[in-house]
PDB file with SEQRES, HELIX, SHEET and CRYST1 records, atoms N, CA, C and O in Angstrom:
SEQRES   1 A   83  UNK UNK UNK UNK UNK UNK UNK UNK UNK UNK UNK UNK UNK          
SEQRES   2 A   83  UNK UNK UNK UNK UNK UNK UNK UNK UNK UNK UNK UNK UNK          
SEQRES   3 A   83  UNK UNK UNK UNK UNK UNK UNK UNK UNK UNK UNK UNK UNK          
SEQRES   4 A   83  UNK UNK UNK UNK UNK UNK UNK UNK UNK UNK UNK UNK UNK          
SEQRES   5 A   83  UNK UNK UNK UNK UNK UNK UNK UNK UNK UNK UNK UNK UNK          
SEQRES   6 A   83  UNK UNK UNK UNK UNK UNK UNK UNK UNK UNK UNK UNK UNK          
SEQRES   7 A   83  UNK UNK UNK UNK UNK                                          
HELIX    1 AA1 UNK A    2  UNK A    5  1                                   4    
HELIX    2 AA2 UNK A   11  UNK A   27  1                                  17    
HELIX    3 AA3 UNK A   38  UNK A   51  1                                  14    
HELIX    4 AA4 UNK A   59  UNK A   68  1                                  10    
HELIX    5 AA5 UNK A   71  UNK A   76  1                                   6    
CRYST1    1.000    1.000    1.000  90.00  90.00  90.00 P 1           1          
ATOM      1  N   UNK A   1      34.026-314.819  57.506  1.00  0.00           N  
ATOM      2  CA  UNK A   1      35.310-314.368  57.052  1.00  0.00           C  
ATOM      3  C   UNK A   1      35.182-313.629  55.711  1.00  0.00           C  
ATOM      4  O   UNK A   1      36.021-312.768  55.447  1.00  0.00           O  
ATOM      5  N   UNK A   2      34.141-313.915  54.801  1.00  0.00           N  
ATOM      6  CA  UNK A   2      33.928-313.481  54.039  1.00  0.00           C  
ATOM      7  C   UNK A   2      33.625-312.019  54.121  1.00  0.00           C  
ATOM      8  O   UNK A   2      34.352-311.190  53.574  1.00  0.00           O  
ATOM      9  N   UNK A   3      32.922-311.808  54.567  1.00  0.00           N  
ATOM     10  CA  UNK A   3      32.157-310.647  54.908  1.00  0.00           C  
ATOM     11  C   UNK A   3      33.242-309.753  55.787  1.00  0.00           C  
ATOM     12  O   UNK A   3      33.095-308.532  55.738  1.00  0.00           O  
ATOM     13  N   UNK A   4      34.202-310.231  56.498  1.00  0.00           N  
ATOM     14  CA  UNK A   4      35.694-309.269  56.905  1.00  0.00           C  
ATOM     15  C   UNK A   4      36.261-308.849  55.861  1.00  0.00           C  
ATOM     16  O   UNK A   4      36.830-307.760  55.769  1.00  0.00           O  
ATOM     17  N   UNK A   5      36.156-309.661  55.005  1.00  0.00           N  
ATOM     18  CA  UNK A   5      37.664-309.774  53.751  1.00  0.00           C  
ATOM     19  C   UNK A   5      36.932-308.380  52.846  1.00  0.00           C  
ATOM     20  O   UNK A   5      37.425-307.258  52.722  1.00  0.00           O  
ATOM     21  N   UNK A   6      35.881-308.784  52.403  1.00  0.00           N  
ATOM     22  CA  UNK A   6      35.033-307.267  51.833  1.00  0.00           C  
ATOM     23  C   UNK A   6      34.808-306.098  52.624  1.00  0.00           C  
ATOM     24  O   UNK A   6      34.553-304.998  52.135  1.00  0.00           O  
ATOM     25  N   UNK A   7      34.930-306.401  54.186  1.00  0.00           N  
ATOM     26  CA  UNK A   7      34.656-304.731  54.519  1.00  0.00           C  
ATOM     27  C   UNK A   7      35.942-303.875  54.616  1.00  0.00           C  
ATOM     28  O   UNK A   7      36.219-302.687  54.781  1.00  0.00           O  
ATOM     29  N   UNK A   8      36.640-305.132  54.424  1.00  0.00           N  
ATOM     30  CA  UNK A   8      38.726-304.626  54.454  1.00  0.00           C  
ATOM     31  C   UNK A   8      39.441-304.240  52.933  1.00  0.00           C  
ATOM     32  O   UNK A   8      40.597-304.055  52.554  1.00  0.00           O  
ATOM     33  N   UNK A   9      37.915-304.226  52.202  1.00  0.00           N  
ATOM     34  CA  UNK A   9      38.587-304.106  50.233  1.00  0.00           C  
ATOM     35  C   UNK A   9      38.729-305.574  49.786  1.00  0.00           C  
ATOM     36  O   UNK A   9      38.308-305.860  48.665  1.00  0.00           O  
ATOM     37  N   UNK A  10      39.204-306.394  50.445  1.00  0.00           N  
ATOM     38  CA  UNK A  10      39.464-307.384  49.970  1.00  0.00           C  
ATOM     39  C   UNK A  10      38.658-308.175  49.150  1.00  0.00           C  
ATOM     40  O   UNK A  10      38.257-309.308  49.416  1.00  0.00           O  
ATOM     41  N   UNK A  11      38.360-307.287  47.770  1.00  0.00           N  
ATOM     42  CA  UNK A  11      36.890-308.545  46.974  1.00  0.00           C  
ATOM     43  C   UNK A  11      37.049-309.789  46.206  1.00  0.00           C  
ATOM     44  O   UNK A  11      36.220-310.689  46.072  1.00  0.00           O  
ATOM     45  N   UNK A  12      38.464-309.692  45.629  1.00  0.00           N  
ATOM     46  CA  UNK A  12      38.772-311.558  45.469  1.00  0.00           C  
ATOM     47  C   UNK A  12      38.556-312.301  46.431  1.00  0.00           C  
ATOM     48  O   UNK A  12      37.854-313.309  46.352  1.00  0.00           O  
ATOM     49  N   UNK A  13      39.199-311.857  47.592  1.00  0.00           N  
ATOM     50  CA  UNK A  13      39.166-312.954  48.761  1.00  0.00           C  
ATOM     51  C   UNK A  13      37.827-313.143  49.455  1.00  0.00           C  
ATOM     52  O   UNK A  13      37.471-314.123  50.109  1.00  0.00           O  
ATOM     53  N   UNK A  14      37.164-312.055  49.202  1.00  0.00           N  
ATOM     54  CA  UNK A  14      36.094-312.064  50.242  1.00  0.00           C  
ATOM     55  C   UNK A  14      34.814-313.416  49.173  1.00  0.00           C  
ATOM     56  O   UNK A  14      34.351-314.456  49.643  1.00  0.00           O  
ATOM     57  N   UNK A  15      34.589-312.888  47.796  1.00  0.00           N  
ATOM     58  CA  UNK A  15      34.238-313.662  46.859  1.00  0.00           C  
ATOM     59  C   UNK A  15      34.597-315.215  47.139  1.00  0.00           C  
ATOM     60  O   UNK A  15      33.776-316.039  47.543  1.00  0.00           O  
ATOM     61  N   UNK A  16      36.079-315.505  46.834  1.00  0.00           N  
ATOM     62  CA  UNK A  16      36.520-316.820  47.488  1.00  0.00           C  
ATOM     63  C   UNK A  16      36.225-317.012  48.183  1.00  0.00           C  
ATOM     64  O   UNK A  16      35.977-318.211  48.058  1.00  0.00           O  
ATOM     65  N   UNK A  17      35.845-316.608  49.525  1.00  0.00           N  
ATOM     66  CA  UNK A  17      35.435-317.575  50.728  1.00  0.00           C  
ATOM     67  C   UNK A  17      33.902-317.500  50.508  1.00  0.00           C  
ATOM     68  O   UNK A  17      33.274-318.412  51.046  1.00  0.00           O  
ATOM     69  N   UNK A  18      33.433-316.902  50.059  1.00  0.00           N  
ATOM     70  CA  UNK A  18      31.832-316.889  49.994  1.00  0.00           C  
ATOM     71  C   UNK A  18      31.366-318.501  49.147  1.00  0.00           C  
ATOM     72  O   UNK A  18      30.354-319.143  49.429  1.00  0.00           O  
ATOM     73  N   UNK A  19      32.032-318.753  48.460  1.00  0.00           N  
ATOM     74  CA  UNK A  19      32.000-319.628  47.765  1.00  0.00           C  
ATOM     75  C   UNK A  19      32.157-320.931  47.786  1.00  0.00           C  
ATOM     76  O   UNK A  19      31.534-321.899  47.351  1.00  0.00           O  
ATOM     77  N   UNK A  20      33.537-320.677  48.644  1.00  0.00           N  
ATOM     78  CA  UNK A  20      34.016-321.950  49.483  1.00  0.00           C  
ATOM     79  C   UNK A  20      32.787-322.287  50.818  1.00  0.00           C  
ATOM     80  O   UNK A  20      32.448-323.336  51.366  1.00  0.00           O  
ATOM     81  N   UNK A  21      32.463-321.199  50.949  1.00  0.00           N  
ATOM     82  CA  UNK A  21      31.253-321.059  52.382  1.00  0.00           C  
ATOM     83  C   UNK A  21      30.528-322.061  51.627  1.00  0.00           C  
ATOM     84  O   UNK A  21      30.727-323.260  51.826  1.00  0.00           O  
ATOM     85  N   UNK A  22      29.474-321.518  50.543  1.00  0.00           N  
ATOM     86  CA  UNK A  22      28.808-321.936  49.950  1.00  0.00           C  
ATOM     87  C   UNK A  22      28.978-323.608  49.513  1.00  0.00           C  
ATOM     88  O   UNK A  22      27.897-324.196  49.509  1.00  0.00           O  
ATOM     89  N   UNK A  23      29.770-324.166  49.270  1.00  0.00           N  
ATOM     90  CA  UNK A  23      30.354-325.527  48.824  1.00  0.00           C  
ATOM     91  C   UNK A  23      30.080-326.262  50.357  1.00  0.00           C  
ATOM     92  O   UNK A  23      29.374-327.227  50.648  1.00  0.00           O  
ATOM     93  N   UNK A  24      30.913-325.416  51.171  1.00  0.00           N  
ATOM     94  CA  UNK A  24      30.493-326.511  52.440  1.00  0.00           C  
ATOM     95  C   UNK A  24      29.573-326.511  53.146  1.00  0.00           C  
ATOM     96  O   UNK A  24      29.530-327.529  53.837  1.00  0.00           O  
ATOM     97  N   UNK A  25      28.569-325.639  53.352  1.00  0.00           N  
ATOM     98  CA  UNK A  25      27.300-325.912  53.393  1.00  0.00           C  
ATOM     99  C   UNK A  25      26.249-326.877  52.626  1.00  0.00           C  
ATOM    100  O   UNK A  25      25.457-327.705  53.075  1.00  0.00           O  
ATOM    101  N   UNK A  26      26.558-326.430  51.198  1.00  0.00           N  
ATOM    102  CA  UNK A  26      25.585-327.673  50.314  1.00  0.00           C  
ATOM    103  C   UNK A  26      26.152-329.427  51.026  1.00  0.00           C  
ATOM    104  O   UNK A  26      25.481-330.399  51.371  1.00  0.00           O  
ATOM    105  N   UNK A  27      28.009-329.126  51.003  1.00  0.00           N  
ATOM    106  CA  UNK A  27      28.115-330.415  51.442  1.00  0.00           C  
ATOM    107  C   UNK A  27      27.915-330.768  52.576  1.00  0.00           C  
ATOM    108  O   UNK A  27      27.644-331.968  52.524  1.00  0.00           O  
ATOM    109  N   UNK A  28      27.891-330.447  53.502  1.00  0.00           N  
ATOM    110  CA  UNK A  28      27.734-330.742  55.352  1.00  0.00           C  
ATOM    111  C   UNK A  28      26.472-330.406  55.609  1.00  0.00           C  
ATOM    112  O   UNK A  28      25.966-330.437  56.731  1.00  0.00           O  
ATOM    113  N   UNK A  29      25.553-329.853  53.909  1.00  0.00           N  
ATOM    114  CA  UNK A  29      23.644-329.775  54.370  1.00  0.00           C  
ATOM    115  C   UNK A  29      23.474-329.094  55.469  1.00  0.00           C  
ATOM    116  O   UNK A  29      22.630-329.495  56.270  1.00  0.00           O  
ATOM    117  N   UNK A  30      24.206-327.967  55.735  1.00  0.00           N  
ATOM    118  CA  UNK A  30      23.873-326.885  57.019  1.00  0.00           C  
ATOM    119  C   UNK A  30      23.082-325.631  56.512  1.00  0.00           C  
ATOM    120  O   UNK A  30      23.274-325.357  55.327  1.00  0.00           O  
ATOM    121  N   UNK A  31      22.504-325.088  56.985  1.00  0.00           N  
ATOM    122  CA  UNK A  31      21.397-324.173  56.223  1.00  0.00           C  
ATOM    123  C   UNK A  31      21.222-322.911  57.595  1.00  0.00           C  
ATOM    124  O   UNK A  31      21.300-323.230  58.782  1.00  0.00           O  
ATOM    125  N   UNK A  32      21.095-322.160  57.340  1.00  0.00           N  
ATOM    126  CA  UNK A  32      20.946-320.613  57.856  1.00  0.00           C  
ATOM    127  C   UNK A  32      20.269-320.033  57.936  1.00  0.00           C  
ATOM    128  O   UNK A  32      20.326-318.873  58.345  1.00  0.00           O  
ATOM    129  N   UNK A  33      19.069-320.814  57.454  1.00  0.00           N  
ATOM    130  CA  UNK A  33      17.731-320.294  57.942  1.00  0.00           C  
ATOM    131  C   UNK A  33      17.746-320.017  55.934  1.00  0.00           C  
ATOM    132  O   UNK A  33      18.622-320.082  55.071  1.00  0.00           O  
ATOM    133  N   UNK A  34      16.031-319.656  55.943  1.00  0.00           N  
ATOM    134  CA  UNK A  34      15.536-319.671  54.755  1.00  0.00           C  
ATOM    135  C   UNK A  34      16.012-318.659  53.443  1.00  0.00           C  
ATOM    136  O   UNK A  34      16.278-317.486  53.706  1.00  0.00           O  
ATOM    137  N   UNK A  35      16.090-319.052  52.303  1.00  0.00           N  
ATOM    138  CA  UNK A  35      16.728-317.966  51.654  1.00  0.00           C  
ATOM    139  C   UNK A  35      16.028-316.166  51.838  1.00  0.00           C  
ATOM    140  O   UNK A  35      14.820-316.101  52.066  1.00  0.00           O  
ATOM    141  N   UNK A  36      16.606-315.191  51.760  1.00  0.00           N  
ATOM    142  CA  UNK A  36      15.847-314.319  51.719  1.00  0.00           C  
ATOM    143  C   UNK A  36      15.883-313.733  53.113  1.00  0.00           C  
ATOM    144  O   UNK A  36      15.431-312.591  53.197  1.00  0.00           O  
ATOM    145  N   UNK A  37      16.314-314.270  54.175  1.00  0.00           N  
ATOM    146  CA  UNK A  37      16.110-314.002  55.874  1.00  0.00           C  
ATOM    147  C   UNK A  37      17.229-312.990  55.807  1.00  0.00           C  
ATOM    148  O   UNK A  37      18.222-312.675  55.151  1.00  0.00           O  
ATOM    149  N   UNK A  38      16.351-312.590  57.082  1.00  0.00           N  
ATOM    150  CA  UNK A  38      17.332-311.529  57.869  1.00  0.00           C  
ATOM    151  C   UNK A  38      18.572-311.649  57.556  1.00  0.00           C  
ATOM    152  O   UNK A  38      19.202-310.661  57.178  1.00  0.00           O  
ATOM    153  N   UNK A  39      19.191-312.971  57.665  1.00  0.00           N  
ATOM    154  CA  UNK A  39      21.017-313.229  57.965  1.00  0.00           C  
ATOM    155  C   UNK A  39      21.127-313.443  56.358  1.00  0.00           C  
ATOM    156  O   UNK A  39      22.277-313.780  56.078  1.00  0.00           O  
ATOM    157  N   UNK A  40      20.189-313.341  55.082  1.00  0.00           N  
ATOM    158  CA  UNK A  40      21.143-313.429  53.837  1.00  0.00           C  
ATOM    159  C   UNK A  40      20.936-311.750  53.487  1.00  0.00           C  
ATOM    160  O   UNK A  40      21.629-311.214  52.623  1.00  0.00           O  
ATOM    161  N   UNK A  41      20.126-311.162  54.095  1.00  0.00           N  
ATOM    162  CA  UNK A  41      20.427-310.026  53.658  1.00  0.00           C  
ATOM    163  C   UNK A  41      21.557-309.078  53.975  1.00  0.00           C  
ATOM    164  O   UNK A  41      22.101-308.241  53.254  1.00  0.00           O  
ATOM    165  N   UNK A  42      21.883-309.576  55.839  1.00  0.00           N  
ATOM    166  CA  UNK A  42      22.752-308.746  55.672  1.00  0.00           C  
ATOM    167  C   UNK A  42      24.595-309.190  55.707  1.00  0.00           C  
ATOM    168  O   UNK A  42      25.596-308.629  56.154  1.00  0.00           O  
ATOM    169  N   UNK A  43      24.359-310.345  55.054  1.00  0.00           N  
ATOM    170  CA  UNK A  43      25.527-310.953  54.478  1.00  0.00           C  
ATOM    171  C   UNK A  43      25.608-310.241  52.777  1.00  0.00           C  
ATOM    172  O   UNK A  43      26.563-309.593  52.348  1.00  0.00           O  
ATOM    173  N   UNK A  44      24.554-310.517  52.142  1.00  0.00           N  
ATOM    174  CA  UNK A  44      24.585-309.611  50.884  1.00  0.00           C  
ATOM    175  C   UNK A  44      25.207-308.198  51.002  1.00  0.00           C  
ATOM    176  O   UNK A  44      26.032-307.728  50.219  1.00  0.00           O  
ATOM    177  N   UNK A  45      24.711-307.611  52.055  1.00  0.00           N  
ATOM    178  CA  UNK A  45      25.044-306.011  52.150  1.00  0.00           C  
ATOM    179  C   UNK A  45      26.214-305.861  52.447  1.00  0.00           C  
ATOM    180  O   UNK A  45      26.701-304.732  52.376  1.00  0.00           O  
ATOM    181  N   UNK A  46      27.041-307.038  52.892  1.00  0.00           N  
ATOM    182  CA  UNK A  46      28.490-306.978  53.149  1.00  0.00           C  
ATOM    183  C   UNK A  46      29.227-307.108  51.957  1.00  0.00           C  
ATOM    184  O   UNK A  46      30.300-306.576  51.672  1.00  0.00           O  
ATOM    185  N   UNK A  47      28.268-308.165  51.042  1.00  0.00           N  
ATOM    186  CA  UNK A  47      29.453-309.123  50.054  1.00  0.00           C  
ATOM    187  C   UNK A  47      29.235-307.735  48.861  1.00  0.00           C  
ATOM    188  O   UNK A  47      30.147-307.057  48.389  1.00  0.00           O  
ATOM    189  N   UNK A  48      28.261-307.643  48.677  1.00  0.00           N  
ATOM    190  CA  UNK A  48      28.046-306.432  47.223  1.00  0.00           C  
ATOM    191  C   UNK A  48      28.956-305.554  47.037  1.00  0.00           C  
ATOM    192  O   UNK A  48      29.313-305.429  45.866  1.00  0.00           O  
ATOM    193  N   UNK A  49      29.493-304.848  47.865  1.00  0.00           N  
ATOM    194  CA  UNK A  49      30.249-304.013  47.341  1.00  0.00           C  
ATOM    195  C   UNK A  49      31.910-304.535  46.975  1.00  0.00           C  
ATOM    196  O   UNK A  49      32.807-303.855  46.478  1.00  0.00           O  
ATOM    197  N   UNK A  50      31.943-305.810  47.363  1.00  0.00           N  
ATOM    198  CA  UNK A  50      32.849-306.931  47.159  1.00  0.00           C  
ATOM    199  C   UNK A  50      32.640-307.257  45.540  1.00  0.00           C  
ATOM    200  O   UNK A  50      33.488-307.151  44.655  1.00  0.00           O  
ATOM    201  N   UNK A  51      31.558-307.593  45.447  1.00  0.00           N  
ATOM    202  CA  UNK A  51      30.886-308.005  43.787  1.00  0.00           C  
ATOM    203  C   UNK A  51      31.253-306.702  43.205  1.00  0.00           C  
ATOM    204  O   UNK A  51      32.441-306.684  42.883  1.00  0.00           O  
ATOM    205  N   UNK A  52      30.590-305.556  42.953  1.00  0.00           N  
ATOM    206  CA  UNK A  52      30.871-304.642  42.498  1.00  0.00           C  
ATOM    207  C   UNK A  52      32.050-304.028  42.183  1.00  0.00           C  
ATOM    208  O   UNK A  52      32.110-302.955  41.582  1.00  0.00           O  
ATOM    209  N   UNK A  53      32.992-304.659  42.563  1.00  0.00           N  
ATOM    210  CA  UNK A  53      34.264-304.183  42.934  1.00  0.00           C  
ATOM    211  C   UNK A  53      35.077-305.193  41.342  1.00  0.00           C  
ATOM    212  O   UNK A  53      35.981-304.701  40.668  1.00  0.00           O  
ATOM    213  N   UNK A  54      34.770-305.899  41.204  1.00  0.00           N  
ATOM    214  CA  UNK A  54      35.380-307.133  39.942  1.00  0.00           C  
ATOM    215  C   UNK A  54      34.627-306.884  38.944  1.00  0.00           C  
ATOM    216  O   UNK A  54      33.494-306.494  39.224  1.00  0.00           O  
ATOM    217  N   UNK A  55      34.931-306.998  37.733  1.00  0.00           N  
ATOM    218  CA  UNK A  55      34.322-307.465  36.668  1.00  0.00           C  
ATOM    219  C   UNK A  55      33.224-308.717  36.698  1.00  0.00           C  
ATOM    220  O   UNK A  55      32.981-309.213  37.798  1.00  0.00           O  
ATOM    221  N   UNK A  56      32.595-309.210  35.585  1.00  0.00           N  
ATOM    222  CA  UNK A  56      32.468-310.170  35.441  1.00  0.00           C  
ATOM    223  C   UNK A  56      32.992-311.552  35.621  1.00  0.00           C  
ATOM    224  O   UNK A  56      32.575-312.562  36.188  1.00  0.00           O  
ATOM    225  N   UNK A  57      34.586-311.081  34.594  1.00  0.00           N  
ATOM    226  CA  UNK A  57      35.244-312.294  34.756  1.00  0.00           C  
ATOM    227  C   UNK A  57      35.469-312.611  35.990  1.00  0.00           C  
ATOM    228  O   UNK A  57      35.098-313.678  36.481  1.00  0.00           O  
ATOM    229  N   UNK A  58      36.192-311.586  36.699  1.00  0.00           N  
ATOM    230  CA  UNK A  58      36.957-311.992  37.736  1.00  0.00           C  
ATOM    231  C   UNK A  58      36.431-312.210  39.220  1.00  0.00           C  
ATOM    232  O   UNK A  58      37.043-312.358  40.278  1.00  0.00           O  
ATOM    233  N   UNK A  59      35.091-312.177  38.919  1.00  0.00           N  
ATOM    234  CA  UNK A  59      33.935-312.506  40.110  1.00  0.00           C  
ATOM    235  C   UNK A  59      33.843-314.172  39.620  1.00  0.00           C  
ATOM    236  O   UNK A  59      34.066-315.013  40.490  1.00  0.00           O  
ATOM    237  N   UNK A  60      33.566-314.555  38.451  1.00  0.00           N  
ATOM    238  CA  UNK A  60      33.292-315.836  38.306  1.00  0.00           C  
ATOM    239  C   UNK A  60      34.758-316.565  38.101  1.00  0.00           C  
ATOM    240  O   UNK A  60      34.677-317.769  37.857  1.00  0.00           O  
ATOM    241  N   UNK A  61      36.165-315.975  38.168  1.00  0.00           N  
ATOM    242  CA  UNK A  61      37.197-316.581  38.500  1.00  0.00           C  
ATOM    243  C   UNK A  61      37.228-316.712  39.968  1.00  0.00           C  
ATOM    244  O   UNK A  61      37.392-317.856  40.391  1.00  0.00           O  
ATOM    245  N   UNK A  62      37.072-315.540  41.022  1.00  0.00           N  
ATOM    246  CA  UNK A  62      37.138-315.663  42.236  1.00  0.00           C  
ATOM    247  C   UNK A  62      36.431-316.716  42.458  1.00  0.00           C  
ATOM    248  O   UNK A  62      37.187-317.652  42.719  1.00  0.00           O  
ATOM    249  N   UNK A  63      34.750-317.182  42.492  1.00  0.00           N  
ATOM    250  CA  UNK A  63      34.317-318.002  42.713  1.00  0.00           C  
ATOM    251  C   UNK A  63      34.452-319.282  42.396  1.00  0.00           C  
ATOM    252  O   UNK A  63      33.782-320.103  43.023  1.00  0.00           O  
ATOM    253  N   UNK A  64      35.474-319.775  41.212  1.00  0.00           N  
ATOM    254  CA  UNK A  64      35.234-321.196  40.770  1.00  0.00           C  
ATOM    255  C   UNK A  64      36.290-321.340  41.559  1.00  0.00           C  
ATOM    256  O   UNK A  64      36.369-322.473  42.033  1.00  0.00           O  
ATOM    257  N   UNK A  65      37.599-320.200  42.047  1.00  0.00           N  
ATOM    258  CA  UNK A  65      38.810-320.893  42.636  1.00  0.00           C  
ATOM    259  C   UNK A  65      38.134-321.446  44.053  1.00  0.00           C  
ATOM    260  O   UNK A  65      38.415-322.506  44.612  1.00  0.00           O  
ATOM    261  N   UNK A  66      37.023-320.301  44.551  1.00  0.00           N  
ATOM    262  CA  UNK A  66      36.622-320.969  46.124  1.00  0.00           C  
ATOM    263  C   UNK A  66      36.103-322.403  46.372  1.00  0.00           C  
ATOM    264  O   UNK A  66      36.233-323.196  47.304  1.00  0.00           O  
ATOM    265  N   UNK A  67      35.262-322.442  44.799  1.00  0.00           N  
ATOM    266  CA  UNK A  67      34.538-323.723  45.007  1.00  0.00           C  
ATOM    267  C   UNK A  67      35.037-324.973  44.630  1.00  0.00           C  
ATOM    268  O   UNK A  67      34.445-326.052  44.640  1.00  0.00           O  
ATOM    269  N   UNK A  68      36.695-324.610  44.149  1.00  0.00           N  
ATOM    270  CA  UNK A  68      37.371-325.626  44.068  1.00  0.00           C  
ATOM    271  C   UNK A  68      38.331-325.825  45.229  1.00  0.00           C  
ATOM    272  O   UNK A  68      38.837-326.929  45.027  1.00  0.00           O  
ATOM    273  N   UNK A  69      38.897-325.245  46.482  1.00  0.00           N  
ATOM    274  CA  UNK A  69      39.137-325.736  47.508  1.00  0.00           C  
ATOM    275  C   UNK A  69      38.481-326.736  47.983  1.00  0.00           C  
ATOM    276  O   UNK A  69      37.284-326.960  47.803  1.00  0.00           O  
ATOM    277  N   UNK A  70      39.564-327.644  48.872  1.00  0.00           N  
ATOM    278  CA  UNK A  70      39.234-328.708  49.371  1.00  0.00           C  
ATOM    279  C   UNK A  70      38.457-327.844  50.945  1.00  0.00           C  
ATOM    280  O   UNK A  70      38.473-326.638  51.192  1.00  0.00           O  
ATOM    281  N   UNK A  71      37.949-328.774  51.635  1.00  0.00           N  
ATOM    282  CA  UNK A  71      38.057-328.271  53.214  1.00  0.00           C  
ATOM    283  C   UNK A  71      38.811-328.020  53.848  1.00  0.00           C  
ATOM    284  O   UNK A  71      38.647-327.161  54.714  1.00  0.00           O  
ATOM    285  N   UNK A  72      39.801-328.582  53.701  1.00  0.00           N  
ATOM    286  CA  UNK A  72      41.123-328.240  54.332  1.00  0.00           C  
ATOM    287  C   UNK A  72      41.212-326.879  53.925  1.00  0.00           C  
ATOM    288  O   UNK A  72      40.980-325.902  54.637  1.00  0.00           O  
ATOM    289  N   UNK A  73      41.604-326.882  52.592  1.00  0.00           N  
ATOM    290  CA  UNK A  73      42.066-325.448  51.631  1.00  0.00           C  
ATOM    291  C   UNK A  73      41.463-324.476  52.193  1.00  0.00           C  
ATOM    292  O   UNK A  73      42.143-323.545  52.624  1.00  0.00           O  
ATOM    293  N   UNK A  74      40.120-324.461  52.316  1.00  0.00           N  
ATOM    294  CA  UNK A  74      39.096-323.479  52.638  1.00  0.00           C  
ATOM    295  C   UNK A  74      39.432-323.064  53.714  1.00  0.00           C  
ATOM    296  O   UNK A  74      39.316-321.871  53.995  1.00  0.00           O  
ATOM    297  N   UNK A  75      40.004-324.111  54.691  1.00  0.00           N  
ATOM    298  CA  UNK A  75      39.873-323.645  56.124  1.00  0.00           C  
ATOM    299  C   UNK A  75      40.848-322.492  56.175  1.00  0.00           C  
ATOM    300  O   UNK A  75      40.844-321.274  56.354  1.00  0.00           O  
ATOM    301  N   UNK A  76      41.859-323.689  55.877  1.00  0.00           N  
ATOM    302  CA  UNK A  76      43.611-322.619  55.874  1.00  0.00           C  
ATOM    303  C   UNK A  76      42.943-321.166  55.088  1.00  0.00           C  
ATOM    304  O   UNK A  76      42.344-320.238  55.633  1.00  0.00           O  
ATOM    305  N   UNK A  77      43.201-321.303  53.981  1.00  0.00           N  
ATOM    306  CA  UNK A  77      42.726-319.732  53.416  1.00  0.00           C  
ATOM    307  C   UNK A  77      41.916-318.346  53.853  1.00  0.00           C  
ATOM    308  O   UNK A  77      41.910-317.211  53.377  1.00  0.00           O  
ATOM    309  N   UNK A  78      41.063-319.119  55.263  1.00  0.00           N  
ATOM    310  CA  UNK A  78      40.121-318.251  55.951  1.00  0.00           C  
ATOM    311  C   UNK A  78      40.690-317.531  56.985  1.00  0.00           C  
ATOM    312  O   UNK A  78      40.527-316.385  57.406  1.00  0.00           O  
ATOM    313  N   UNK A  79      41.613-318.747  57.398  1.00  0.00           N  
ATOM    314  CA  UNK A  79      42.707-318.440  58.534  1.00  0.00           C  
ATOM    315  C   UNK A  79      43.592-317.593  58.097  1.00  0.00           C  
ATOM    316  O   UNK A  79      43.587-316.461  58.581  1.00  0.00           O  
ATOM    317  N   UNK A  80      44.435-317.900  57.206  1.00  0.00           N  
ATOM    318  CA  UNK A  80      45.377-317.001  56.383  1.00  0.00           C  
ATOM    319  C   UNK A  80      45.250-315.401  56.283  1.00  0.00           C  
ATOM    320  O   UNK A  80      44.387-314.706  56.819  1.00  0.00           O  
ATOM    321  N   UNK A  81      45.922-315.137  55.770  1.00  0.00           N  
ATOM    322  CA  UNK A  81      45.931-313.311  55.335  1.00  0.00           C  
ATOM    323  C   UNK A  81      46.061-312.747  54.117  1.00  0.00           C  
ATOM    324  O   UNK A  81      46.070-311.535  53.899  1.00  0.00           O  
ATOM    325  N   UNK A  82      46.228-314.173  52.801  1.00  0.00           N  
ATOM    326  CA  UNK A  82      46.553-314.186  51.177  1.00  0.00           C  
ATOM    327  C   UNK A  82      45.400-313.433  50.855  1.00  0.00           C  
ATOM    328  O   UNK A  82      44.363-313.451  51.519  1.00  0.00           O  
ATOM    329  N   UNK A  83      45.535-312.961  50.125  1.00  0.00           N  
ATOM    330  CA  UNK A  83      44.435-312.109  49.136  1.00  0.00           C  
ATOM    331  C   UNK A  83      43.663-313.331  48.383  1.00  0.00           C  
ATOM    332  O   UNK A  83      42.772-313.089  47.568  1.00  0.00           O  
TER     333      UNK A  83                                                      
END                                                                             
């Protein structure tokens, strides 16, 4: 979802869910194969121009709001259409 939300402009949101991604993986210990693989590169090539798109701040605001959703939160928000 992440990677929709950035190819649609959307780089707060897309940031937020990357993040929230990120949180529930460390917590549910699901893994995607090794860092550096095929599938993080071309998740990077989606999210970057998402990054590029914010400042500083507002890349590391996007991200602390993702990684402070609950699971629930995360879910709804992915589902959703909010920026």
């Amino acid at each position: 979802m992440a990677a929709v939300a950035a190819a649609q402009g959307q780089a707060r949101r897309a940031l937020r869910l990357e993040a929230a991604s990120r949180r529930l993986k460390r917590k549910w210990e699901l893994h995607t194969g090794p860092a550096g693989s095929p599938l993080d590169a071309t998740f990077a090539r989606f999210l970057n121009p998402a990054r590029q798109a914010l400042d500083d701040d507002a890349r590391a605001e996007a991200a602390a709001d993702g990684f402070r959703m609950t699971d629930e939160q995360a879910i709804e928000y992915a589902l959703s259409d909010r920026e």
